[in-house]
C-alpha positions as CSV (number, residue, x, y, z in Angstrom):
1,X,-8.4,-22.3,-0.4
2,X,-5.4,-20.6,-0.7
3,X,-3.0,-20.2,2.7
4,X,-2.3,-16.5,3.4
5,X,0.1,-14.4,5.6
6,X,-0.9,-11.4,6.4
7,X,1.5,-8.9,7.3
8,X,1.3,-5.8,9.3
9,X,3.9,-3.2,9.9
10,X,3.5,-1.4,13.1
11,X,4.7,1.9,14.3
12,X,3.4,3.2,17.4
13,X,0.3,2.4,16.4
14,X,-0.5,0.4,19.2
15,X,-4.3,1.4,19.9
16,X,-5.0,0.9,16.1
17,X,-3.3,-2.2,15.7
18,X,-6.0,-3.7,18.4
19,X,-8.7,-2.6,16.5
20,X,-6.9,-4.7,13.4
21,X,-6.1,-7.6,15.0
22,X,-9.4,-8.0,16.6
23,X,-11.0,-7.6,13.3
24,X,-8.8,-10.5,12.1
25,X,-9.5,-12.8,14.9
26,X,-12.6,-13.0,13.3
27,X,-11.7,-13.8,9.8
28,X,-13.8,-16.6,8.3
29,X,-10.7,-17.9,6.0
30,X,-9.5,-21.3,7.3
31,X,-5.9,-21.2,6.9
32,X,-3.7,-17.9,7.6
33,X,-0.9,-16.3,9.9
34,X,-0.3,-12.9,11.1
35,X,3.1,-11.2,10.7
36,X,3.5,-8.0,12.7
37,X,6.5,-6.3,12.0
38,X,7.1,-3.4,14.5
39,X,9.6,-0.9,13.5
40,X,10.5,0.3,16.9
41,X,8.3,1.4,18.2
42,X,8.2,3.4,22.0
43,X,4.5,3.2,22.7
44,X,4.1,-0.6,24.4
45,X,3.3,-1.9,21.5
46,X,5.3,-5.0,22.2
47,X,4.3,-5.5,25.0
48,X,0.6,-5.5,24.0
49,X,1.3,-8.2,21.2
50,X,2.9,-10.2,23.8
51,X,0.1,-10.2,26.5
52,X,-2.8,-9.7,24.1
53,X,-2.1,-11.1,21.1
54,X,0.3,-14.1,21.6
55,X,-1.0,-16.1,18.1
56,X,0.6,-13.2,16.7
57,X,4.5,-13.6,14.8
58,X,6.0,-10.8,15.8
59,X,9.2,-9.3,14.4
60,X,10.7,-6.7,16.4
61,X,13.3,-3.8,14.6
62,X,15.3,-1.7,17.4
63,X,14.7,1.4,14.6
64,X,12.3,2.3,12.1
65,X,13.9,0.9,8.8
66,X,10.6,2.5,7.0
67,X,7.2,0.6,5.8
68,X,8.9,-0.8,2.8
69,X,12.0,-3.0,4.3
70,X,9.9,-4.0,6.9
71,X,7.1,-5.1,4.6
72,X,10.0,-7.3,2.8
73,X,11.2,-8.7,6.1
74,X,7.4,-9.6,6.7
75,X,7.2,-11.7,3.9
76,X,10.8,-13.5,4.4
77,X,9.7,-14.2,7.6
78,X,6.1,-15.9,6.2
79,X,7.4,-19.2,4.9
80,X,5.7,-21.3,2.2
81,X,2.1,-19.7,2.0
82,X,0.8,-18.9,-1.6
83,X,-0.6,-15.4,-1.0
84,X,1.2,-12.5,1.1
85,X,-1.3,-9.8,1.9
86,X,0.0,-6.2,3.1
87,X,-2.2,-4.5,5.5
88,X,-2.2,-1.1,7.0
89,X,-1.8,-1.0,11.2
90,X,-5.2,1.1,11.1
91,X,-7.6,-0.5,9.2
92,X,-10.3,-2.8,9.8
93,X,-11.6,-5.9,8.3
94,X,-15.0,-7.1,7.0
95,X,-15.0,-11.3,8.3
96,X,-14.9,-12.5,4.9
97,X,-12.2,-9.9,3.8
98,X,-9.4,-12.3,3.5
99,X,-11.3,-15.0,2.0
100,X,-12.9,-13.2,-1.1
101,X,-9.3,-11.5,-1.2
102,X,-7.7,-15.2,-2.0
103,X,-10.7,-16.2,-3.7
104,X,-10.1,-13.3,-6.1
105,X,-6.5,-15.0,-7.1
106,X,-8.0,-18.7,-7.3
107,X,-10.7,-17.4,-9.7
108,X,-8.3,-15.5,-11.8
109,X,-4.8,-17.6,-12.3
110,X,-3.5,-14.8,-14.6
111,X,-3.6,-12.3,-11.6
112,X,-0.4,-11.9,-9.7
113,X,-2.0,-9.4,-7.1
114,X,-6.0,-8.6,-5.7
115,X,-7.2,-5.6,-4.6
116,X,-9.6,-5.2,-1.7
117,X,-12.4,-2.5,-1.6
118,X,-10.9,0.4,0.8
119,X,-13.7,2.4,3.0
120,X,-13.3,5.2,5.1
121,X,-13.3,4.1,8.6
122,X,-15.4,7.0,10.2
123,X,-17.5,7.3,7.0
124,X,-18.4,3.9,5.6
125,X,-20.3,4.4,2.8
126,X,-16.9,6.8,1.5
127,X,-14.7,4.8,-0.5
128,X,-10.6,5.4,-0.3
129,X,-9.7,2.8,-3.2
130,X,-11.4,0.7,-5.4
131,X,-8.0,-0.5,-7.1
132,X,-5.0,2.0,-8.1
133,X,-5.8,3.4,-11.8
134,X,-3.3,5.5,-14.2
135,X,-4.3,8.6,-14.7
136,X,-3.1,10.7,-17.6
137,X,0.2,11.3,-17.7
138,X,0.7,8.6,-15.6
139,X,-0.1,9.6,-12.6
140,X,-1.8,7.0,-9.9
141,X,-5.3,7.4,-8.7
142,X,-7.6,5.5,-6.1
143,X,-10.2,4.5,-8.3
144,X,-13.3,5.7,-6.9
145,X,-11.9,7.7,-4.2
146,X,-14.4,10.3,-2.3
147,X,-17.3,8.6,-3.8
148,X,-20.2,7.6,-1.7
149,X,-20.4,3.5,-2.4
150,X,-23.3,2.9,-4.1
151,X,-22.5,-0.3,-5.9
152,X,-20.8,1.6,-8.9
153,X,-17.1,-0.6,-8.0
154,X,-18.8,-3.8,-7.3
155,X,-17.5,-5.7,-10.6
156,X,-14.3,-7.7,-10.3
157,X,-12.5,-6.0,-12.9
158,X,-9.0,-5.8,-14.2
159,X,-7.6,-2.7,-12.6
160,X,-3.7,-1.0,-12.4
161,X,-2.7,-2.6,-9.0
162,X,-4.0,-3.2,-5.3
163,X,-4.0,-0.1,-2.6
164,X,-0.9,-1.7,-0.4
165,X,-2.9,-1.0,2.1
166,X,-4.5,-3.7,2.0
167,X,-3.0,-5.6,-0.7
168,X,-2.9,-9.7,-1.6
169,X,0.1,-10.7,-3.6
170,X,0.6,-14.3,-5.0
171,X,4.2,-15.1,-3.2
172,X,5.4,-16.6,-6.3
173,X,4.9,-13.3,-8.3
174,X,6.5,-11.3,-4.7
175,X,9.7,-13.3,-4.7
176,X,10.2,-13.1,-8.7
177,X,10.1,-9.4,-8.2
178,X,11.9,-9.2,-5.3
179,X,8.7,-7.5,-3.2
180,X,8.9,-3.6,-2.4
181,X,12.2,-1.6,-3.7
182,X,13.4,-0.5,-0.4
183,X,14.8,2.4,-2.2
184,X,10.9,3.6,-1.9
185,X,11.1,3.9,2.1
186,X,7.4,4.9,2.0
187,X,4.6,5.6,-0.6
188,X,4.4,4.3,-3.5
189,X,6.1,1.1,-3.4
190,X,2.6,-0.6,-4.6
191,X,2.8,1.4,-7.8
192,X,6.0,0.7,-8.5
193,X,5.3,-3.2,-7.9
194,X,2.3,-2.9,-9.7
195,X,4.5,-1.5,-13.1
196,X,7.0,-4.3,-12.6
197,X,4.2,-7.2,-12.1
198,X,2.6,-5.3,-15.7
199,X,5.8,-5.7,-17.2
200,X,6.4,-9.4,-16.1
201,X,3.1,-10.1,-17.5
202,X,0.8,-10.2,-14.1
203,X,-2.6,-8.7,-13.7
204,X,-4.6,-7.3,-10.9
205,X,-8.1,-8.4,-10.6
206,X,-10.4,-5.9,-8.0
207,X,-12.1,-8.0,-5.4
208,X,-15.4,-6.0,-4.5
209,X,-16.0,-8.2,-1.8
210,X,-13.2,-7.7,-0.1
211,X,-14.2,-5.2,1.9
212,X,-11.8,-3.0,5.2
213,X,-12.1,0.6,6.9
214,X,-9.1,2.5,6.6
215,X,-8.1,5.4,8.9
216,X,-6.4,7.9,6.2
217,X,-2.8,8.3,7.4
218,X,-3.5,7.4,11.2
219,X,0.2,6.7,12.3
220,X,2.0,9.1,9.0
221,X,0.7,11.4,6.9
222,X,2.1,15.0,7.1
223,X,5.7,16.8,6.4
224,X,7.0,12.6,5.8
225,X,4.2,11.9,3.5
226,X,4.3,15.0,1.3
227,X,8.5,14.4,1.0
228,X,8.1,10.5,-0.5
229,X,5.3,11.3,-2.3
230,X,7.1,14.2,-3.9
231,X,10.0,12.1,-4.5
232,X,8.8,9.1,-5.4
233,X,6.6,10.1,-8.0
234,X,9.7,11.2,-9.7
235,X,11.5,8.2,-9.5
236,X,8.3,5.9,-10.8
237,X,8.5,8.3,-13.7
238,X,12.3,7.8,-14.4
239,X,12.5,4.2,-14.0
240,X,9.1,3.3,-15.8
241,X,8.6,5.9,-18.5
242,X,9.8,4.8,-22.0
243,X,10.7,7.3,-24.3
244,X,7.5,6.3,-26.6
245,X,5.5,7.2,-22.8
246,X,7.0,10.7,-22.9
247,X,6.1,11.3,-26.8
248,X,3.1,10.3,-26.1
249,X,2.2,11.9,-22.7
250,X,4.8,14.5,-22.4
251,X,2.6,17.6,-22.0
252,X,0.5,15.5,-19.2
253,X,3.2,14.5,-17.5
254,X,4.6,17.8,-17.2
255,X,1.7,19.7,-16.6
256,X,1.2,17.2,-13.1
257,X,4.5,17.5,-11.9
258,X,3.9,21.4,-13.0
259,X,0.7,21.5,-10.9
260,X,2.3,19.7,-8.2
261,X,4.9,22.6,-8.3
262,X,2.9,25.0,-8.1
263,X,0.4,24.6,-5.3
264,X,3.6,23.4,-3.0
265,X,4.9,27.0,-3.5
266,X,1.7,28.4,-2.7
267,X,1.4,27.0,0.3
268,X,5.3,27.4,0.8
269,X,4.4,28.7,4.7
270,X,3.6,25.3,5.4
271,X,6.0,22.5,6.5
272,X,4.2,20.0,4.3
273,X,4.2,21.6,1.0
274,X,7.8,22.6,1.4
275,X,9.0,19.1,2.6
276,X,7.1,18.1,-0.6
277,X,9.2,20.1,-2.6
278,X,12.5,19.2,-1.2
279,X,11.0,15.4,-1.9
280,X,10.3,16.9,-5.8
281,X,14.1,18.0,-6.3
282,X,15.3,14.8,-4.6
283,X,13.3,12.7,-7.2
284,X,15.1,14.9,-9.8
285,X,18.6,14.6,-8.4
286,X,17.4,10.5,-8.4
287,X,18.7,10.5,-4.7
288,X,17.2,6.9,-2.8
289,X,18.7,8.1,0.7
290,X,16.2,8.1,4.0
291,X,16.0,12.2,3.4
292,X,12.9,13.6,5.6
């Protein structure tokens, strides 16, 4: 079977991160390493890797250099496994999660990346992401997301690209494309992989069985979310989009980025939807800075 890292990135997210690492204690795949990288945090985590979790690589940043260059830094610091798998602090994983993950890739040679079925972790049956789909006007999409699992997702499927939140990556295809742009900082760096791997020529096969519980936005979420999404959305769509994308899809594409608009200055009271907007005329302005 394939070897595996897999590779966490921490911040304060220390009471999660037990509930993660426990689950992969208990991994049936023979032949893997953990890779926490903390990006500073103040909460003991540390010192809970170290007197809990000692089996554990840890790599420690003074500051938080965001989930993107410390997800690269991860899988520098991996060494000569075949798949590198990206997983959220607060999730957690079915036993057999990691092996039907890199049991996916072995099945399916063409696929550069798999994608594991993402649950709610207080509502089970809820799926988050069943694989990242393209929506009109290019716009990602958890496949599946809000739906009550019933079986409907349980084919392994060609789909857009893996949920980095839980995300297996062949390391060849990782270091071709040089991982995450750390231009990204946060959100949507797995798209953005995704489009390259497309481009190179790599798939991404769903793995049904492949199955983890995922707290939505435990240790982010809020004003920092809304402003990378806002942003980053923008930048996807100027470094992807061809000009044969915007004949075809211009009205689409604008009317997202219209709707988006909109209901951010509806809700302009709140500190979310006006960090989202700030994040909106960044992407315009193509500005790559930490801004939040």
């Amino acid at each position: 079977m394939l070897s595996a890292a897999v590779i966490i990135v921490n911040w304060n997210g220390k009471d999660y991160l037990r509930v993660c690492l426990d689950s992969l204690r208990a991994q049936t795949h023979p032949n893997f390493k953990v890779i926490v990288v903390d990006n500073g945090s103040t909460d003991g985590s540390l010192t809970m890797l170290a007197e809990e979790y000692p089996e554990v690589q840890v790599e420690a940043l003074e500051e938080n250099l965001g989930f993107v260059v410390a997800s690269n830094l991860g899988a520098a610091r991996a060494g000569e496994v075949d798949v590198l798998v990206m997983l959220n602090n607060d999730t957690e994983a079915e036993p057999d999660w990691l092996e039907h993950l890199c049991a996916a890739l072995e099945a399916h040679p063409e696929a550069g990346a798999a994608a594991s079925k993402m649950l709610l972790f207080d509502r089970r049956e809820v799926l988050h992401s069943a694989g990242d789909v393209m929506a009109p006007g290019f716009f990602p999409q958890n496949r599946g997301v809000w739906e009550v699992d019933r079986g409907q997702y349980d084919e392994d499927i060609w789909v857009f690209g893996p949920c980095g939140g839980a995300a297996a990556y062949r390391r060849e295809v990782w270091e071709a494309l040089g991982g995450f742009d750390a231009r990204l900082f946060m959100y949507l760096e797995d798209v953005d992989l995704a489009w390259r791997m497309q481009k190179a020529g790599w798939k991404t096969v769903f793995a049904p069985k492949a199955r983890v519980y995922h707290h939505l936005s435990a240790t982010g979420g809020g004003k920092i979310a809304s402003y990378y999404v806002g942003r980053n959305l923008i930048l996807l769509h100027r470094w992807h989009l061809t000009w044969e994308d915007w004949r075809r899809a211009w009205r689409a594409i604008l009317a997202g980025h219209m709707r988006i608009v909109w209901d951010a200055l509806r809700a302009w009271q709140g500190e979310a939807a006006r960090a989202r907007l700030k994040g909106v005329c960044h992407g315009l302005l193509g500005l790559t800075g930490k801004r939040h």
